[in-house]
N, C-alpha and C positions, 0 to 999 in steps of 0.2 A: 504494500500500500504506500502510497504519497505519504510526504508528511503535511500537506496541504496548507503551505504556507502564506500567512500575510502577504501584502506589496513590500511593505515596511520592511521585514523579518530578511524575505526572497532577497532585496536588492545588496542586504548585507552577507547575505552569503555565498550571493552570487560573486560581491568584490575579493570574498575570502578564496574562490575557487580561483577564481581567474590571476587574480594578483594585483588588483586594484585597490587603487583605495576608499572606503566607504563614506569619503566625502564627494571622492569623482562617482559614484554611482547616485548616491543623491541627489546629485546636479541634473545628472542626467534625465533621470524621472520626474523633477520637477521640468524640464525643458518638455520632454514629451508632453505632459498634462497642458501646459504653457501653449504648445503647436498643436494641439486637438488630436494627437496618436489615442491617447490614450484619454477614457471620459475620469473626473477626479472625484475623488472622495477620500472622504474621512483620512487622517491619517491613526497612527496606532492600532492598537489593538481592534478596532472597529475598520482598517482597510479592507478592501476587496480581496479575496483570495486568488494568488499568483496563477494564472491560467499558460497551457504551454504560448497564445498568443502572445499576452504581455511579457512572457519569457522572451518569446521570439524577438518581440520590437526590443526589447533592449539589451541583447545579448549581438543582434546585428548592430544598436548604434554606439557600441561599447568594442565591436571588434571594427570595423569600419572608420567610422570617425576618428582622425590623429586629433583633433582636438574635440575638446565642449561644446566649444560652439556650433561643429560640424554636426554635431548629433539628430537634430530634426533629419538636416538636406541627406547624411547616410542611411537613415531608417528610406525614406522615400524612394532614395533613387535604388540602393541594393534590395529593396524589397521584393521590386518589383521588376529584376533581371530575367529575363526568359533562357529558356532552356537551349544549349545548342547540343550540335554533336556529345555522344557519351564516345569518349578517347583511352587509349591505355596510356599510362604514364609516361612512357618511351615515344612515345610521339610526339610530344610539347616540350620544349619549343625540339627545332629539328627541321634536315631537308629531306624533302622525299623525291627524289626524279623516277620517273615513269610513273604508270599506274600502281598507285601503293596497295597493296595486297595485304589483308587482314590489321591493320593497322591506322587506316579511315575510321568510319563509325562504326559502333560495336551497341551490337545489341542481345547486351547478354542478360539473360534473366536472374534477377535476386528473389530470393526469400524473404523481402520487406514487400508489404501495402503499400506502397507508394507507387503514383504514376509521377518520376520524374520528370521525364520528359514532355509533361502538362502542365505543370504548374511552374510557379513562379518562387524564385530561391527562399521568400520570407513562408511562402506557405508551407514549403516542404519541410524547411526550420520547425514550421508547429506542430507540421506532422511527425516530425521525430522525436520531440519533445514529450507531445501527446504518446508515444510507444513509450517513449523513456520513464513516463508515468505511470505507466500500467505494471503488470506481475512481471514476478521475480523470471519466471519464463520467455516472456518477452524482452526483457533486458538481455537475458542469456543471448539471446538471438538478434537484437540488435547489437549486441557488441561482437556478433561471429559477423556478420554481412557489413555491417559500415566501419571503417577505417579514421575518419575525419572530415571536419569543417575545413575548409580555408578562406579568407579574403583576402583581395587586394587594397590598398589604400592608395597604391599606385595607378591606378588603371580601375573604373568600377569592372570587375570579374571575381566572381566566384564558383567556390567546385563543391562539392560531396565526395569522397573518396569512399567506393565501394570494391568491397572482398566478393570478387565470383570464382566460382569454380569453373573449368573448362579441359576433359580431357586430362582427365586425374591432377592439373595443377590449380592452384591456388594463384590471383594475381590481382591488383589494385587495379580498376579502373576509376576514371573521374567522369562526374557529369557535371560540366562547365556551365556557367549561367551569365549570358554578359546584357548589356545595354542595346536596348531597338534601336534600329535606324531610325534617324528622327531624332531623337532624344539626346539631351545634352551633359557631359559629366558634372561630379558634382564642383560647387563651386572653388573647392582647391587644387582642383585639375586644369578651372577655366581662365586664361587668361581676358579675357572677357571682364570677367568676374575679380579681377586681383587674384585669379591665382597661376597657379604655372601649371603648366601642358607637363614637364619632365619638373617631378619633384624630387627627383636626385634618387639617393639611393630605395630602390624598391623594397617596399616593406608588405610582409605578406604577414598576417597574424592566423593563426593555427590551433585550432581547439579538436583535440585527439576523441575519440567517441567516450572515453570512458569519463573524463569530463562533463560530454554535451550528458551521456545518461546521470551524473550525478548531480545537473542541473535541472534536467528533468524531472527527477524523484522529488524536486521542491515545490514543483507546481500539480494544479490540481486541472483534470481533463475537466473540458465543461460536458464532453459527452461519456456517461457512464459506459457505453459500451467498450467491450477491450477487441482492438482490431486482431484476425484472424491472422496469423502469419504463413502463409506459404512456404511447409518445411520443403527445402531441398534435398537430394542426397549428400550425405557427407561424405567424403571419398578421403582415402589415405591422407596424411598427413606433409607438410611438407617436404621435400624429398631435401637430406641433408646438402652442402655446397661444400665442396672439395677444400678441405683447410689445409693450407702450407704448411702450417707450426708443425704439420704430424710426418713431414721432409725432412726428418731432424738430422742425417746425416747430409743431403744436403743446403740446409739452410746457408751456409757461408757462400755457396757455388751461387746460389738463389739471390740471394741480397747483392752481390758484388755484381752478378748480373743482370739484375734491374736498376743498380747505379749506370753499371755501363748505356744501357736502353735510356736513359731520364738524358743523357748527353745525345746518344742517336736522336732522339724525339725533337729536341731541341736543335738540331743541323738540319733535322728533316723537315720542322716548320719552316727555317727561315730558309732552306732553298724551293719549298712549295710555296713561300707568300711571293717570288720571284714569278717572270716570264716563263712558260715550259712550252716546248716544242711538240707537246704530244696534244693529240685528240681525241676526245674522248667519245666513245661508239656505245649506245646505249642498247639496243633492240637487235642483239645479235643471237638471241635463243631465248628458250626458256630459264637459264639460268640459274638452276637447282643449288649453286654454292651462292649466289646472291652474292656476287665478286661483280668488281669493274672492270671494263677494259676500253685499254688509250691506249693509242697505237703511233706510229711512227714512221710518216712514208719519204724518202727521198723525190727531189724533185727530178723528173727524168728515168723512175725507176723501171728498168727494161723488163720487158714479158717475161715470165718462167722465172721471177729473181727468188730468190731465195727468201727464208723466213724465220727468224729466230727471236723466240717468244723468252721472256727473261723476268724473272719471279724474284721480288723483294727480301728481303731477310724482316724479322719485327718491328715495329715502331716506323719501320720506313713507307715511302709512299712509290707509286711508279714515280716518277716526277724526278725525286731522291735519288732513288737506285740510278736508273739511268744518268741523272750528273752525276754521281760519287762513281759507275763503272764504263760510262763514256761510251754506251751500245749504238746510241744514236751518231752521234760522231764517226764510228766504223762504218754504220750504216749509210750516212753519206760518202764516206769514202768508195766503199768495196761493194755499193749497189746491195742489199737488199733489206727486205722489209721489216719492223719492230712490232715485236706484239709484246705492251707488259700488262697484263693483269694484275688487280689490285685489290687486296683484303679491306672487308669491313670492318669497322672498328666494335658492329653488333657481334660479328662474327666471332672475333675474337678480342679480348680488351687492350691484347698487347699487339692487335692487327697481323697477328702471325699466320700463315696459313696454317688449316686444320689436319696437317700430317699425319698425324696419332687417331685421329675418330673415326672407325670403321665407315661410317657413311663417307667420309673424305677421301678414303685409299680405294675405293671399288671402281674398276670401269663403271663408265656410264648411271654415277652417282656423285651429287654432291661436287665438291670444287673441280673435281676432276675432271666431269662430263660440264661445268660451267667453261673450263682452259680451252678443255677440243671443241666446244661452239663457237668459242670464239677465232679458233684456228680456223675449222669451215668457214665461216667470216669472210675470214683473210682471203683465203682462198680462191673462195668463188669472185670476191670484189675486187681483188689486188692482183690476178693475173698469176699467182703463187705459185712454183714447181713444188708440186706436193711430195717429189723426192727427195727434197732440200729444207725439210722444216725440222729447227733444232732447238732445244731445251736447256733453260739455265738459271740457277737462281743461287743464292747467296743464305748459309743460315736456314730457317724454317722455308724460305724457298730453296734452298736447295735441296730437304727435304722432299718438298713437292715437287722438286725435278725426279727426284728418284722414284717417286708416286707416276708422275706421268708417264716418267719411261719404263716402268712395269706396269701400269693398268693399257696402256695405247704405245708398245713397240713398231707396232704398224704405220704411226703417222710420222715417229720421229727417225732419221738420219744419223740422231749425235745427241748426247748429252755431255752437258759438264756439271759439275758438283761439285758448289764452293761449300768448304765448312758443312758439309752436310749430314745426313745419315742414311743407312742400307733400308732397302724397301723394308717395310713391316717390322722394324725394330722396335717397335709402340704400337699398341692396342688402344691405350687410356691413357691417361694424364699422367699418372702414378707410373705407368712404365715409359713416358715419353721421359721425365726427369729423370730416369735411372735411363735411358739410352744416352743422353745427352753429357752427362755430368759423370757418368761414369764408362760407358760403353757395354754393351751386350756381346757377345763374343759367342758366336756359332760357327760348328763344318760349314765348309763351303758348299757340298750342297746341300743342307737347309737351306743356305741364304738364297741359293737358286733354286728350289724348290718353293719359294715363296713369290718370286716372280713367274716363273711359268705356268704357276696356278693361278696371277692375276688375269690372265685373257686365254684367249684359247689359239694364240701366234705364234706358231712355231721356228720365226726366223726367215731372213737373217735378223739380228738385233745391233739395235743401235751400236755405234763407237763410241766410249764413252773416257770422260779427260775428268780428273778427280783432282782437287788442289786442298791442301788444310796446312796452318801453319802448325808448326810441331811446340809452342807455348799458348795454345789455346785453351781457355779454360771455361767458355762459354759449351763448346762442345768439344769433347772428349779429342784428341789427336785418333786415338785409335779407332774411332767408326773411319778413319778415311783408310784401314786395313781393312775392315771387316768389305765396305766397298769393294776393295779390291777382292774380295773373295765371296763377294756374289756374284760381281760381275766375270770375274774366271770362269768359276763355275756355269754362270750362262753363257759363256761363249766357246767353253770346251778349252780352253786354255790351259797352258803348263802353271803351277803354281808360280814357277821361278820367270822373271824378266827377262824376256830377250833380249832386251837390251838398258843399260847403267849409265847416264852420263850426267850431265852438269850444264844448266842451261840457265845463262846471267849467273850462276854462281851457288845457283842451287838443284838439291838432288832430282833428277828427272828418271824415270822408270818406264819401261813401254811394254806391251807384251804384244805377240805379235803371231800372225798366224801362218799355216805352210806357206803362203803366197809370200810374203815380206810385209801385209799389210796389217798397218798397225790397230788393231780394235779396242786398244785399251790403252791409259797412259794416266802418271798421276805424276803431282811437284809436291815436297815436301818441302814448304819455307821455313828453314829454319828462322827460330826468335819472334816467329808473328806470331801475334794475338790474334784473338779471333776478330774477320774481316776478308776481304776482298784484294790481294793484291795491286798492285797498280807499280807503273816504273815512268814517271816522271821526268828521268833526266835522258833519256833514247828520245828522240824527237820524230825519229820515225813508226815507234812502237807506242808511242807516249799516248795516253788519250783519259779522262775520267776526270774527279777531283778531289783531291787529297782530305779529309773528314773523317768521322768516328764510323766503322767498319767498313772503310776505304784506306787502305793504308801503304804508302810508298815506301817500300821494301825494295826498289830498283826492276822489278819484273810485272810485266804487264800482261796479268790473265788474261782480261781482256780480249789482247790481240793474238795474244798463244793461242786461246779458243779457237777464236778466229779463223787464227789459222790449222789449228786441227780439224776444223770443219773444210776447209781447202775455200775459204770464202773469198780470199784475195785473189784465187785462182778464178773462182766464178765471176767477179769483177772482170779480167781481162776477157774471158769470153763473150761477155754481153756490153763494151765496154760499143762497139759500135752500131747495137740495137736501141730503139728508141721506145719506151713503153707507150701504147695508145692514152691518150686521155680520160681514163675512167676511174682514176682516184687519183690524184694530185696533190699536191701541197704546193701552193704558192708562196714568197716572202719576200716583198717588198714594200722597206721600210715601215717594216713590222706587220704586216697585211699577213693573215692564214686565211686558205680559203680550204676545205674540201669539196671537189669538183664531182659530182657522180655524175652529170650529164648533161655535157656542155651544149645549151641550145644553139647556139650561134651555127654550129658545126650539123649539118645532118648525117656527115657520114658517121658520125663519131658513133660508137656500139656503149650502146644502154646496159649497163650490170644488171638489169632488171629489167628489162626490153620482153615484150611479149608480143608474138605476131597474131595473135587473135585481137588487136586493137590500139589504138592509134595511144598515143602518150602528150600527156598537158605538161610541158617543163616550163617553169616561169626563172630566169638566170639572174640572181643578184646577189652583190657580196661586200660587206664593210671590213674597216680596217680595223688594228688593235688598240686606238688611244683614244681609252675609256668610253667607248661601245658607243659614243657619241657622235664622231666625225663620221663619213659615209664615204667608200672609195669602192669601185668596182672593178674588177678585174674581167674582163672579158678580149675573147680573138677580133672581136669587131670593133674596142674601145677608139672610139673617134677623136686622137688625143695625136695633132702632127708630132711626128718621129718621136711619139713618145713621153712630148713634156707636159704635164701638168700646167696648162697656163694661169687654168684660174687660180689654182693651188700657191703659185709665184705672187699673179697679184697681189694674193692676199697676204704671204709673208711680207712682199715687199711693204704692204700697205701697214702691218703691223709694226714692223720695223721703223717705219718713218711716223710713228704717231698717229696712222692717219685711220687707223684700224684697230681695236682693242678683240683681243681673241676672245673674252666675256661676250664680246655684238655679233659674233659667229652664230648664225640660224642654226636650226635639227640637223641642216645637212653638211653641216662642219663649213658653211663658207662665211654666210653671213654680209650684210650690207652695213653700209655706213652711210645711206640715208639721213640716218637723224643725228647720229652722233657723229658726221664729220663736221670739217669745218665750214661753216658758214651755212650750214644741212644739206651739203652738195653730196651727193652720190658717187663719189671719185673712183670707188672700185667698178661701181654699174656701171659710170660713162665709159672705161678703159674696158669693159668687158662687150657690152654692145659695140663696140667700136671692132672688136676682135672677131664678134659674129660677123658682123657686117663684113668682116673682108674673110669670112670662113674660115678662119682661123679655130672658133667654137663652133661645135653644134648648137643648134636651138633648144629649150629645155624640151622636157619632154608633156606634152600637154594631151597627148592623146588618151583613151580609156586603155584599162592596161590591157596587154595582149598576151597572150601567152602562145609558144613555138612547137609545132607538132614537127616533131622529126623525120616522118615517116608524110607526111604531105607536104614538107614545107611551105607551110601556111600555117596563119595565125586562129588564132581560134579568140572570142571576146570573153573575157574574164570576168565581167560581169559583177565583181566585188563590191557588197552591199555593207559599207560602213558603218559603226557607231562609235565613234571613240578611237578612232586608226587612221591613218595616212598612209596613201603612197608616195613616199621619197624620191623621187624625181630629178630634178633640178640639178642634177649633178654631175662635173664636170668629164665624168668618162662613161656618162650614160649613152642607152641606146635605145630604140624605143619599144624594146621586148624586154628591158631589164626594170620596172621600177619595186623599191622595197618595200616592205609593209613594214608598217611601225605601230606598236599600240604601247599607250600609254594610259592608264588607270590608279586616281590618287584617292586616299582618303585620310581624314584629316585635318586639313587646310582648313581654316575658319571653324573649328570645332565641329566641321560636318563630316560627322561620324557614321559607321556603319560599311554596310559591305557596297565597294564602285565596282561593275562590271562595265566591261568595254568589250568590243568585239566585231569581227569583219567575217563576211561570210559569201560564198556563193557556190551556185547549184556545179553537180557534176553528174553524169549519168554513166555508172558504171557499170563493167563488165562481167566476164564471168571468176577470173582471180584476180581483183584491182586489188594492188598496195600503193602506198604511201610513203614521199620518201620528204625531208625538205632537210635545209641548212638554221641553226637559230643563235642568237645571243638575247642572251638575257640582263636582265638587273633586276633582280626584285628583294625589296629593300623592305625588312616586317623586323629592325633592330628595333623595336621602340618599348616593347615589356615582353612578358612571354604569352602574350593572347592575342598580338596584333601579327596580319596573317598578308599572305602575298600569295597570288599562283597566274601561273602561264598554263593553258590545256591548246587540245586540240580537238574538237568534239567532230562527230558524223551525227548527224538527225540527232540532237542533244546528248550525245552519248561521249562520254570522255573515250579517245583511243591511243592518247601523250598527253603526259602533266609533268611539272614539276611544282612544289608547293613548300614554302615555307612560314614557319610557324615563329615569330622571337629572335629572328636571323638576316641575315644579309645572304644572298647567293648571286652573284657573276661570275658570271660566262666571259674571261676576257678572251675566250677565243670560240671560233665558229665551232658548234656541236651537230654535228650533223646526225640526223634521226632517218632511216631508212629501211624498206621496207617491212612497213608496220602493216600488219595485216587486214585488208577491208571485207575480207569476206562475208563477214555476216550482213554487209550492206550487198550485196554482187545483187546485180541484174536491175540495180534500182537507180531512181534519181534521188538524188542526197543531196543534204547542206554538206558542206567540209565549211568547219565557222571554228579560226585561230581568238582564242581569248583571254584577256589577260585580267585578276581582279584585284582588287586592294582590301584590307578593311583594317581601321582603325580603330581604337575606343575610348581617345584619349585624342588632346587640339596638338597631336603634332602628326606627319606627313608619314606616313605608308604608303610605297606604290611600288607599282610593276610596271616595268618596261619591255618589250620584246620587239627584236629585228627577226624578221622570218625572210628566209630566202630560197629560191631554189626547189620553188613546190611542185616537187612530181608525183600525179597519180598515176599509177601504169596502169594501163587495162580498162582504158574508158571505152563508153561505149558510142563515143560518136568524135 
């Protein structure tokens, strides 16, 4: 039973719970009476008995309001928050690129009477209040299913934190409650109002259930009946989480090597906040390990080139790896292709890949079957000689090289294995730190009786180059023997080296087979720690950059690899073929584009070309300095011999005062109209002057076009606006290239809520149409952790690409190209394709999303 307390009695023991003081609670109640919340009467012993409503209003204007005075305007405006999506914890704040899978809305059933998602945060308060008042059973069960209160004082947002069950676990989701559109925050958020939009550091106040029910037990239900609870099933108990403390023999290995990693993480950040030459490929498979992949093409890369895919060590990023081991750099030299895939940080905390977990080692599961999709990728898009694709990684990636090259010997050529470990030398976590820290030591064939049983390939198998320095203490020296005695083992080899020598001044080992040719090979660095070789001061060997497990020891793996792949050798045979233009990389003065299907060109062959129907290519591309200036790269750019004129003017025009690069328009030129001198137009008059003698093209004023390949003719685009521009006006345009631009804010002048923008037009497709375009983004939701940003792609209002953030910043400083994304479920129909970009803010300062879309191909229309 309640103890069915006074107003009087309630508001003092409510300051004892909470940690207030019983003069700030008094104020408070006399304010509500004061603002008409609440009706007055009597004080003392003759008050009104504390009801869970009167609970409610002042236990929200006691956690909400930073001040006294705030107290009316927070009962009012948090009262009456409506319900949005119910989220798991792990989602907020956060980016999510593609379609996010189980991690959107979630609609999981509790074991409480409450329709959250109906009412409004102050009702739901009395509804919990109201359970918290009732029998001892019902408390039992509101403190198993509810978790906690929360507000913001920063931002009006509030949650519920609920316990559900799902698939024998146990997990916190929140049901979020923010401010309608329309409605304005409260007065110390409003600058309007004397207060500030950003009140510095965000204070969230947090009342845990066991609390909210012993504030409950103080008041009295006004309705006698006691709500029914909806028992769930209870299912097992939390499953325990793996404790280190119980590693006790290696805790010293364990700690030394997560100092080491806390220095990687920190070389790794600051060479990822830098420029990176890679791309990043979203829609390359199903993606079962839930890994990234950014790739790396040479300009000019000739048909059939080669392909070596190169896997990180912990804490590192592709990005990292590649500057700290200089892959891309070779790859410009010696012609062929980069593929690095990239662990999630959900995946693993220390971003390593998942070596050790049976789902991770199996062909055609988990990270494994994520590498080979994105090899196929390469593949089919890159022109790729599939007998030439090689395997390499550093650390827990080289782990995963050894994973690839026993679950798929089929696709690879060659692996190398820096610092690594022997396929299957870990099962579980508990045996991956006794492989690592101390090494596992098996016959040789065991160890090759554990690859042969990954696939059902019986050879040849890859050549395989092994490197570990001999004072590593991150991973054992000795797994790069036992390496050596799987790999014997699977290749029939003599235990003993055919050959011993000495290579930059360290030990070199080969094994070799009746032919002469060498299938195995391993370097022992003496004195390195664990890391990546590298040789610095050889200027022709040289490549990568000197950092925490990169380490310049005078020998350059790197290119050794390289060259045990015979990759300098495939350079000179392709060295006078030219590769077709169906994946590119262009770079100038900072400009990337990826090209899948250059319209200008019709002979040019489509990566996705289908002859049951003609192809809509729309061709346009910006450059890298801050997603803002607009430069196009095109075979048709109408630009004499090359130069930029308008581009000159206008430095020139800068340079002389006569131009501020602040008065530059959307399309990175801008006029001086108003702000030159005298309000003369000095750039326009020297620019008409330059058309007029043909010097420029004309802007482009036509409706956009788009470039069928296959008729050489334009088809009308037909692009129905809201909130979007096509980019135009631009000095290497042409009149089949303009860009789309959307921009959507929320915000500005305290006008809050969710802004949609968006541009759309009809296409009639076939019977396999996909989807392919080029994008940059910027969308910008830093402003608390409930203010939100997204770019999608929708068919007939259906999202089929998104990317969306929550409490975050996300740019794209370089083109991401998204291709073919499957339209099937639309085939044989007329559709919207409608690109949309949205904002929402809940607080007077600026959220938005920007997106440049280029390069929109539908293949497989139907007209």
């Amino acid at each position: 039973m309640s103890s069915g307390l006074r107003r009087y009695e309630f508001s003092e023991q409510l300051a004892e719970i909470l940690g207030e003081s019983r003069r700030d609670l008094r104020f408070r109640v006399t304010m509500m009476v004061s603002g008409g919340l609440i009706k007055p009467g009597p004080r003392g012993r003759g008050s009104p008995l504390a009801t869970p409503a009167y609970g409610a209003h002042l236990l929200v204007g006691t956690m909400a309001a930073p001040q006294q005075a705030h107290t009316i305007e927070a009962i009012r405006c948090y009262w009456k928050l409506k319900p949005v999506a119910m989220t798991s914890e792990a989602a907020r704040p956060g980016i999510v690129i593609g379609l996010s899978t189980g991690r959107a809305e979630i609609n999981a059933p509790t074991a409480l009477p409450i329709s959250f998602n109906k009412l409004h945060f102050g009702e739901c308060l009395v509804q919990l209040l109201d359970l918290a008042s009732s029998s001892e059973v019902t408390r039992q069960n509101l403190a198993g299913e509810l978790f906690g209160v929360w507000v913001s004082r920063s931002c009006p947002v509030a949650g519920l934190q609920i316990g559900v069950w799902s698939k024998g676990r146990r997990s916190v989701i929140t049901q979020r409650f923010e401010l309608s559109k329309g409605e304005r925050p409260p007065s110390w958020l409003d600058p309007n109002r004397d207060g500030m939009a950003d009140p510095g550091l965000s204070h969230t106040v947090f009342l845990p259930v066991s609390k909210l029910i012993e504030i409950g037990m103080l008041t009295t239900p006004e309705k006698k009946e006691i709500p029914m609870l909806n028992f769930g099933p209870k299912i097992a108990k939390f499953a325990d989480l793996v404790n280190l403390v119980r590693q006790g023999r290696y805790r010293a290995q364990w700690e030394k090597l997560l100092s080491t990693l806390t220095q990687v993480q920190a070389w790794t950040n600051k060479i990822s906040a830098q420029d990176s030459r890679l791309i990043e490929v979203t829609n390359f498979g199903s993606n079962p390990g839930e890994l990234r992949m950014f790739t790396y093409i040479p300009e000019n890369l000739p048909p059939g080139a080669p392909l070596v895919v190169a896997l990180h060590g912990c804490t590192q990023t592709a990005t990292a790896y590649d500057r700290g081991t200089g892959w891309s750099e070779l790859a410009d030299r010696f012609g062929f292709a980069l593929l690095l895939p990239q662990q999630h940080w959900m995946n693993n905390p220390l971003r390593c890949f998942n070596w050790f977990r049976s789902e991770d080692t199996m062909r055609d599961s988990g990270e494994p079957l994520s590498i080979r999709q994105m090899i196929e990728w390469m593949s089919t898009n890159c022109d790729i000689d599939r007998r030439c694709v090689y395997v390499t990684g550093l650390s827990s990636g080289g782990a995963m090289t050894s994973v690839m090259l026993a679950t798929y010997p089929d696709v690879f050529a060659g692996g190398a294995i820096v610092a690594g470990v022997p396929y299957h030398a870990a099962h579980d976590l508990q045996e991956a730190f006794e492989s690592i820290f101390m090494g596992i030591c098996l016959p040789e064939n065991d160890w090759g009786d554990r690859i042969r049983a990954a696939s059902p390939y019986q050879g040849p198998w890859p050549r395989i180059s092994i490197w570990h320095g001999d004072a590593d203490t991150s991973v054992a020296p000795v797994n790069a023997e036992e390496l050596i005695k799987q790999w014997v083992d699977v290749h029939g080899l003599s235990s003993n080296p055919s050959v011993e020598n000495q290579v930059d001044g360290y030990p070199h080992r080969m094994w070799q087979n009746s032919q002469g040719e060498t299938l195995l090979e391993s370097y022992t660095i003496i004195g390195m720690s664990h890391g990546h070789p590298l040789g610095m001061d050889n200027p022709e060997r040289s490549c990568g950059t000197v950092g925490p497990f990169f380490n310049n020891v005078g020998i350059s793996s790197t290119y050794r690899i390289a060259e045990f792949w015979n990759l300098p050798e495939t350079s000179l045979r392709t060295d006078s073929q030219v590769k077709p233009e169906v994946a590119t990389m262009v770079r100038r003065t900072g400009e990337k584009t990826l090209s899948i299907v250059p319209a200008p060109n019709p002979a040019s062959a489509d990566m996705n070309a289908s002859d049951d129907g003609p192809n809509i290519v729309e061709d346009i591309s910006t450059d890298n300095v801050g997603a803002e200036s607009v430069h196009v790269r095109s075979d048709s750019d109408n630009i004499p011999l090359g130069i930029n004129v308008r581009n000159i003017v206008a430095k020139s025009l800068e340079m002389a005062g006569l131009l501020k690069e602040s008065e530059r328009d959307g399309t990175g030129f801008g006029s001086v109209g108003k702000g030159g001198p005298l309000g003369i137009d000095v750039q326009g008059i020297i620019i008409d002057s330059l058309k007029a003698a043909n010097v420029l093209a004309e802007s482009y004023k036509t409706p956009l076009e788009a470039v069928s390949p296959e008729t050489h003719g334009t088809i009308k685009s037909e692009w129905q606006s809201e909130g979007w521009e096509l980019i135009s006006n631009r000095p290497e345009v042409t009149e089949d290239s303009p860009l789309l631009f959307g921009y959507a804010s929320s915000g500005n002048g305290c006008e809050i809520g969710n802004e949609v923008r968006s541009v759309s037009r009809e296409i009639s497709l076939g019977d396999c149409p996909a989807l392919s375009y080029i994008r940059r983004l910027r969308l910008h939701a830093a402003v608390n952790s409930y203010t939100r940003a997204r770019f999608s792609v929708l068919v007939d209002g259906l999202a089929v690409d998104e990317v969306s953030v929550v409490g975050m910043e996300h740019t794209e400083g370089e083109w991401m190209q998204r291709s073919s994304i499957d339209l099937a479920p639309f085939a044989n129909q007329t559709v919207t394709l409608t690109f949309e970009v949205a904002a929402h803010s809940n607080v007077c300062n600026e959220v938005f999303a920007k997106a440049w879309v280029d390069r929109v191909h539908v293949r497989n229309v139907s007209r």
